[in-house]
N, C-alpha and C positions, 0 to 999 in steps of 0.2 A: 504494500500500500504506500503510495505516495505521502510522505510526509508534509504535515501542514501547518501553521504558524496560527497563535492566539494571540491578534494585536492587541497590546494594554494602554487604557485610554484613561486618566483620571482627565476631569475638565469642570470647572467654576464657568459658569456664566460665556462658555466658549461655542455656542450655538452657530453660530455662523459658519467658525474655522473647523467645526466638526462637522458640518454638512458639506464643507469644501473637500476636507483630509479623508471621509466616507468615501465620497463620490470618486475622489482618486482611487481607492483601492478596490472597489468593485469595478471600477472601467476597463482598469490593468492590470491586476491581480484575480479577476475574477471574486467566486460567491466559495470557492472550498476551504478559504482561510476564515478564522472566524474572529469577530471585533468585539471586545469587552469594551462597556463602558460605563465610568462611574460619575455621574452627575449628584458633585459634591458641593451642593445647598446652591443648587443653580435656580435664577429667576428668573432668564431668562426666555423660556421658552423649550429649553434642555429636553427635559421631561417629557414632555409634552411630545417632541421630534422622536424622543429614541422610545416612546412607545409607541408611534405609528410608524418607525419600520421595524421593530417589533417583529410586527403583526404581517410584513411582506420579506420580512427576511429572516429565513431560518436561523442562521449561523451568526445573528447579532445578539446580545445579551448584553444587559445592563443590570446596574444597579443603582442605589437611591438614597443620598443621606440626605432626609429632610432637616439637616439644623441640627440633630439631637443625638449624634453620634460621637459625635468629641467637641469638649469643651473645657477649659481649664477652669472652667466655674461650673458646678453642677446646675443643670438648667436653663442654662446657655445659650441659647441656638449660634452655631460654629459649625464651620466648614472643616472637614479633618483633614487636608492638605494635599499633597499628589503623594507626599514619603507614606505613609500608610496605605494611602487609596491606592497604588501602584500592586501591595502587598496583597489585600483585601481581595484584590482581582484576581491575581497569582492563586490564590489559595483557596478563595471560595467560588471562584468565577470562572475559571479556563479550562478549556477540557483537555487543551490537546501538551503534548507530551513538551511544546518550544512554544516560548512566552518571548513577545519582540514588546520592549518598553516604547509606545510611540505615542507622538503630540499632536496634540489637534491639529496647530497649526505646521504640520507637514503633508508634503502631497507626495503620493507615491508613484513613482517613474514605472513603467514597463520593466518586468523582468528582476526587480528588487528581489522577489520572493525569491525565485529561482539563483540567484546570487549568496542570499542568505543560508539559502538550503543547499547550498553546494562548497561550502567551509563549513559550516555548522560542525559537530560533532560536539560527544561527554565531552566538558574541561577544556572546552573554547569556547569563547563568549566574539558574537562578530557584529559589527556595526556596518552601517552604509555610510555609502558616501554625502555629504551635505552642501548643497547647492545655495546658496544664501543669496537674499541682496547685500545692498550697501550698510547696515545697521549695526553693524560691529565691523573689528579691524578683521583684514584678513589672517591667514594663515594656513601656516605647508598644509595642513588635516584637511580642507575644504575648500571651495571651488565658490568666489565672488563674482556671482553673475545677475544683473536686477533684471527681473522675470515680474518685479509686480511685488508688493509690500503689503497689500492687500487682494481678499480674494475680489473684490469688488472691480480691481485694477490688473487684475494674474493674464497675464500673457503667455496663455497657456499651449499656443498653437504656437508660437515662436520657443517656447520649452523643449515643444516635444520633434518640434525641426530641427533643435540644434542636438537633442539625445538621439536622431534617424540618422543624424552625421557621420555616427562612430568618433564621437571625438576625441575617445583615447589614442585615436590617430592623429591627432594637431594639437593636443592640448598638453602641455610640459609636465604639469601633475599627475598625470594619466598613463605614464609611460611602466609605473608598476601598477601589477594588477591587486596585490594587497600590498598593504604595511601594518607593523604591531602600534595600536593604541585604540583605545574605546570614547566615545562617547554617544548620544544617543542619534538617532535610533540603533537600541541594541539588540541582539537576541539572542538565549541563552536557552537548554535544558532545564526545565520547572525544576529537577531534582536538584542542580545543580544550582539553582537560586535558594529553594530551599534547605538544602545541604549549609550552609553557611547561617542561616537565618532571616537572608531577605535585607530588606532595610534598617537602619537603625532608628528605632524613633526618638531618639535625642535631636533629632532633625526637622521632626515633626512642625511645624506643619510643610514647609518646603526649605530648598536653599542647604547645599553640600551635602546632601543625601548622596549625591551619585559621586563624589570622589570617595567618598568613606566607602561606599559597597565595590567601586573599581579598585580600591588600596589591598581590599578584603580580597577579590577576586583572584589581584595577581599574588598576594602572600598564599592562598590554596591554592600556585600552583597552575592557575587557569590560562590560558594564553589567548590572548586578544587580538583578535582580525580584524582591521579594518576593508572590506573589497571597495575598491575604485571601479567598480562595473556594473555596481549598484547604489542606484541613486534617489535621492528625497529631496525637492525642494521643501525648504526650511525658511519660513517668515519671523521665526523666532522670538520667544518670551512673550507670546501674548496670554491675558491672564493675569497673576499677580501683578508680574515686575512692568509691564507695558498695560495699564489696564482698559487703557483707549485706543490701542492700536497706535498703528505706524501714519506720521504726517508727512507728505512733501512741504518744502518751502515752495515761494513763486519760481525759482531757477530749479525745481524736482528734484531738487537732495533733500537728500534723509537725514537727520541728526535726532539721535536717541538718546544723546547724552542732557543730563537734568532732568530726565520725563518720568523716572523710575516713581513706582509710590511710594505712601509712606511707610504702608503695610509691608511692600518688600523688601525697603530698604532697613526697616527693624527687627522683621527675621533674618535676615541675610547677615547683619550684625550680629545676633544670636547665634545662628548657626555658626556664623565663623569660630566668634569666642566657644564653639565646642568642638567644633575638630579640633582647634589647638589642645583643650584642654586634653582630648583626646589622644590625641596624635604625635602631642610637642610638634607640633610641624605647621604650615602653611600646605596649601593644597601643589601637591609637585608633581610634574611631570616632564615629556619630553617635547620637540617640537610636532610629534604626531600625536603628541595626548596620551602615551603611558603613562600607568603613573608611577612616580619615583617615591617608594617608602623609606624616610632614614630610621637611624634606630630609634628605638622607645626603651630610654632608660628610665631608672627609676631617679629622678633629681628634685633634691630641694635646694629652693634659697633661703637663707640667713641673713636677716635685708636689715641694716640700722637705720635711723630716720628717718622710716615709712613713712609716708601718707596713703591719702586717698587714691589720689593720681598714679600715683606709683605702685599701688594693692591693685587698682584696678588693670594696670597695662602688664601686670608681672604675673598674677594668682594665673591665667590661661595655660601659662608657657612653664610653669614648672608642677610638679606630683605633691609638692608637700610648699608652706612657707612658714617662715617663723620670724614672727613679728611681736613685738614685747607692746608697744601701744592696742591691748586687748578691748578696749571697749572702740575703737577705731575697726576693729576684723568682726566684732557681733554687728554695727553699720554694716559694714558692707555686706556680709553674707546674709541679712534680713532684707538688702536691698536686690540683691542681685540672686540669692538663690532661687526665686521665681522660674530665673531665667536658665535653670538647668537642671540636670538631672544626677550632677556629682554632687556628693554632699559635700558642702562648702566647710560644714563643718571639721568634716574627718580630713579635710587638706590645710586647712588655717588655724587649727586647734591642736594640734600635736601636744602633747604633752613632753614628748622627747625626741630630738635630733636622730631621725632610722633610717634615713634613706641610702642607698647605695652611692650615690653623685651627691655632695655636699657644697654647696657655691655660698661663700659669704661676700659677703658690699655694701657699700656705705651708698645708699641709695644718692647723696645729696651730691654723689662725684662723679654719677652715671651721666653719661653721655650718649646721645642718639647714637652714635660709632659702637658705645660700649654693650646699649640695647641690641642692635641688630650681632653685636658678638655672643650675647647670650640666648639668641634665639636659634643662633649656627652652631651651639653646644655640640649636641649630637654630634652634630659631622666633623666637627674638630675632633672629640674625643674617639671618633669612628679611627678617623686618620692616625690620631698621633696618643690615643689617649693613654695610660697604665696606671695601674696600682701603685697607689702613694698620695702623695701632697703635694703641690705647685701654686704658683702664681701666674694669672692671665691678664694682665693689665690693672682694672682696680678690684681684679675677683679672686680667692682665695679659694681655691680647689681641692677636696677629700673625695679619693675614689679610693671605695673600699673594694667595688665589685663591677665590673663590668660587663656583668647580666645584660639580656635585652629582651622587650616584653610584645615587642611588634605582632608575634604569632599569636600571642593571646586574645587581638582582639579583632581574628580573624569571623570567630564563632559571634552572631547576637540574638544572645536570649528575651528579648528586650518584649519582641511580637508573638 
């Protein structure tokens, strides 16, 4: 039996770009891949669409959070985000054996399936290629081409002229037919999502869900296809982070920059400050979008002259702190534990100095030079680190053990 893909579709108020991103994959993909989708506290109109094709399309399936499925206040009405709704699909929604993570706001080319389904395999995860307009900078991973910013404006017959071209025959990025790195749209073995855990909901409601589950991916081992012979036109971030769509000026460029909301730019804040907390890292990869995991030690700072400023820009980036100003660390962790899912407590209340990496500093002599050196720990200590005591500029180093914890936080029990 021919193998066949369960598109996963969370979408907010995305009615439009999901009537557009449908219609691409039954045109060109045909009716034997089947389309999840999770209309999560949409008002649009959502609802309403995905139960009248329902009703004329076998192999679609949806689902429905009226408000009342997640809420950080009991009784709430709250959207539960795409990091879960992505999960929720996977697990309760899909039938078939490979789950492809896709956006509303993507159209699907001629012959994608068959691309996907021809690297596929256990313990590879493979992405398409992404077609974009002008809306972000370019780069090696993707093909900057303006086809239309909306579906209103989609220049859809000049798309699929220039994909009847062959244009990995004139086009310089084209000339491999894969490269290693991920992002979306992806497609994986269900077993193989759920083997690990799936998403983390420390990430919840959206924003670095997907570099946390790609870090996961390649520490188990998984190998990441990107094919350049399958292809998505991508309108990109419509929804949270764009939530009015893409505008021309009067001369038809695009500029996206300033337009993000507030909603996303205050998750997006969140989320970062917890991959750090997570990770000790910034989100890293290659110039095709692997991702580069460094180590995960176990490290505390010894900080003198804390303040606010200084708790808040430091507690991310290290495992433990220890701060003698105590009613200064009960603020801040009343303020900001809201905002995550580590206990703030058990990393800013030590009662005793335990960590493996021991950094002391006089906060008041830190320097922007000397932040960004202690956020490149890791990788100094990867390089040149050993057993003992040193000095690093104005940082006073105890390694007792150079342990590393990166595999541990392959598995998430979290869903």
């Amino acid at each position: 039996m021919d193998k066949t893909i369960s598109f996963i579709q969370p979408s907010r108020n995305n009615c439009k770009y999901l009537k557009w991103s449908y219609n691409s994959i039954r045109k060109h993909l045909g009716y034997r891949h089947e389309i999840c989708v999770f209309s999560d506290y949409s008002t649009d109109g959502t609802v309403e669409w995905c139960e009248e094709i329902s009703k004329k399309d076998n192999n679609f399936k949806y689902i429905v959070n009226d408000g009342t499925w997640f809420g950080e206040n009991k009784g709430e009405l709250n959207r539960m985000g795409h990091t879960l709704g992505y999960d929720k699909l996977i697990n309760e929604v899909a039938t078939n054996d490979i789950v492809m993570i896709w956006h509303a706001d993507m159209y699907a080319l001629p012959g994608l399936d068959d691309e996907i389904l021809k690297h596929i395999k256990p313990g590879v995860v493979v992405s398409a290629t992404r077609i974009e307009p002008p809306l972000h900078p370019d780069g090696p991973e993707k093909l900057l081409i303006d086809f239309g910013i909306e579906p209103e404006e989609f220049k859809e017959d000049e798309l699929l002229s220039w994909y009847g071209t062959y244009p990995e025959l004139t086009h310089s990025k084209l000339e491999k037919e894969t490269t290693e790195g991920i992002f979306a749209p992806w497609a994986i073995y269900k077993k193989d999502f759920q083997s690990i855990g799936g998403h983390d909901d420390l990430y919840a409601p959206q924003s670095k869900e997907d570099s946390d589950i790609f870090n996961r991916f390649v520490l188990n081992g998984y190998k990441t296809i990107q094919t350049w012979r399958g292809f998505v036109y991508h309108m990109t971030c419509r929804g949270s982070r764009f939530a009015e769509g893409a505008k021309r000026n009067p001369e038809g460029e695009v500029a996206m920059i300033g337009r993000e909301t507030d909603e996303w730019l205050t998750q997006n804040e969140r989320s970062t400050r917890n991959f750090s907390r997570k990770w000790s890292s910034y989100c890293l990869h290659d110039d095709y979008l692997k991702p580069y995991i460094q180590p995960k030690y176990d490290i505390g700072y010894v900080v003198k002259n804390c303040d606010v400023n200084g708790l808040r820009g430091l507690e991310p980036w290290s495992d433990s702190m220890y701060i003698d100003d105590k009613e200064l660390v009960e603020q801040y962790i009343n303020e900001e534990q809201p905002q995550t899912k580590f206990d703030l407590k058990e990393r800013l209340l030590k009662s005793e100095v335990d960590n493996d990496i021991v950094v002391e500093f006089d906060l008041q002599r830190l320097t922007q030079n000397d932040y960004e050196m202690l956020i490149m720990l890791p990788e100094i200590i990867k390089d040149s680190g050993k057993i003992g005591e040193f000095t690093l500029g104005i940082f006073d180093i105890k390694i007792k053990s150079l342990q590393t914890y990166e595999k541990e936080l392959i598995k998430c029990d979290s869903n």
